[in-house]
N, C-alpha and C positions, 0 to 999 in steps of 0.2 A: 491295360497298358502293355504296350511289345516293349523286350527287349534283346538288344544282338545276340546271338547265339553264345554263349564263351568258349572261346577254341579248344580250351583245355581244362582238365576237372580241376576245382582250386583246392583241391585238398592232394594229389598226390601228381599234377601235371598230364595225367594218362589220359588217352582219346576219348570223348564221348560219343556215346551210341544215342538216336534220340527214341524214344518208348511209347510218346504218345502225340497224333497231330488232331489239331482240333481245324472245323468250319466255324470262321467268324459268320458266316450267314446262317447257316441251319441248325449249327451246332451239333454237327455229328463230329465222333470222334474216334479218330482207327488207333488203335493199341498195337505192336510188335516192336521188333529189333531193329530199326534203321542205322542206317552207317550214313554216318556223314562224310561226304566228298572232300578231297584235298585241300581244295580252296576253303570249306566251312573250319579248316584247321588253322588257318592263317589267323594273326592275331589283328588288332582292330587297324593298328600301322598299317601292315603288311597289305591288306585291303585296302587301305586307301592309296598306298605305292599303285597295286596294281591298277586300278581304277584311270588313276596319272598316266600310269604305262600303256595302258588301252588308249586312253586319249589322243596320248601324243603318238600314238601307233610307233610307240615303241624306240621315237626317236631320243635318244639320251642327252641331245644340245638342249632339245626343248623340253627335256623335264629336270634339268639343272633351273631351267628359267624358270617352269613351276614351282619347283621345289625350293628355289634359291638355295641350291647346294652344289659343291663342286663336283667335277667330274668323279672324282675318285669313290665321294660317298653314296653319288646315284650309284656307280657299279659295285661298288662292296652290300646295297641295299638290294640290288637285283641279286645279286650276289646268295644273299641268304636268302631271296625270296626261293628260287632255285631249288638252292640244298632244303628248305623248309617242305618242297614239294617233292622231294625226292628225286629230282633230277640232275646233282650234281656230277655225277660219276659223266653223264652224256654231256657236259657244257669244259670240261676241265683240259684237255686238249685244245678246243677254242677258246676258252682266255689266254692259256699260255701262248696262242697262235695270236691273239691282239695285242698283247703286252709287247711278244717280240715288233710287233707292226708297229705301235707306239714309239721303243725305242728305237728303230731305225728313221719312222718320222722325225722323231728329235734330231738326232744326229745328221738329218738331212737337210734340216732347215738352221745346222747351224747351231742349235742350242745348247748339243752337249759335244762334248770330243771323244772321238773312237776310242779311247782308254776308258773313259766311264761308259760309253754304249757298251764296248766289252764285259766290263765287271758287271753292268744291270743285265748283259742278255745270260752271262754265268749265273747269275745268283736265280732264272728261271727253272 
């Protein structure tokens, strides 16, 4: 019987290396030090996000409608998927660069007033 790889060792959290891979068909088996890839670190969630996110090629309307979750929790999930893979420091000017674009859509369609668009684009 397979089971999913576990992202992280359950005794102290730390990366695992994998040591041995076997052939289901001949049953030869290689021994050494593997590192597992960014993605194999991802927990079984996280994996399934992404999967959604490939689907819907990345569109965030239409993985609200898969997900049946609100805007806010798809991108706080992308969000960590992100930082999970070490790429937060490269995405962190472009959120603050959407958020400010969010709040001006607001305030342009009307929905909030330029004394709250002000305080929301300070508090970035």
């Amino acid at each position: 019987m397979s089971y999913p790889i576990p992202s992280k060792c359950p005794t102290c959290e730390g990366k695992l290396n994998v040591t041995e891979l076997k052939c289901n068909n001949c049953q030869t088996k290689i021994s050494g030090d593997f590192y597992l890839d960014e993605l194999f670190q991802l927990n079984y969630e996280q994996q399934q996000f992404l999967k959604i996110f490939i689907k819907t090629r990345g569109n965030i309307k239409n993985m609200e409608k898969e997900l049946e979750m609100s805007y806010p929790t798809v991108r706080n999930k992308l969000n960590e998927l992100i930082k999970t893979l070490g790429y937060e420091d490269d995405f962190v000017e472009e959120e603050q660069q959407e958020k400010r674009r969010e709040i001006l859509d607001l305030l342009e369609a009307g929905e909030i007033e330029a004394v709250e668009a002000a305080q929301k684009l300070k508090e970035i």
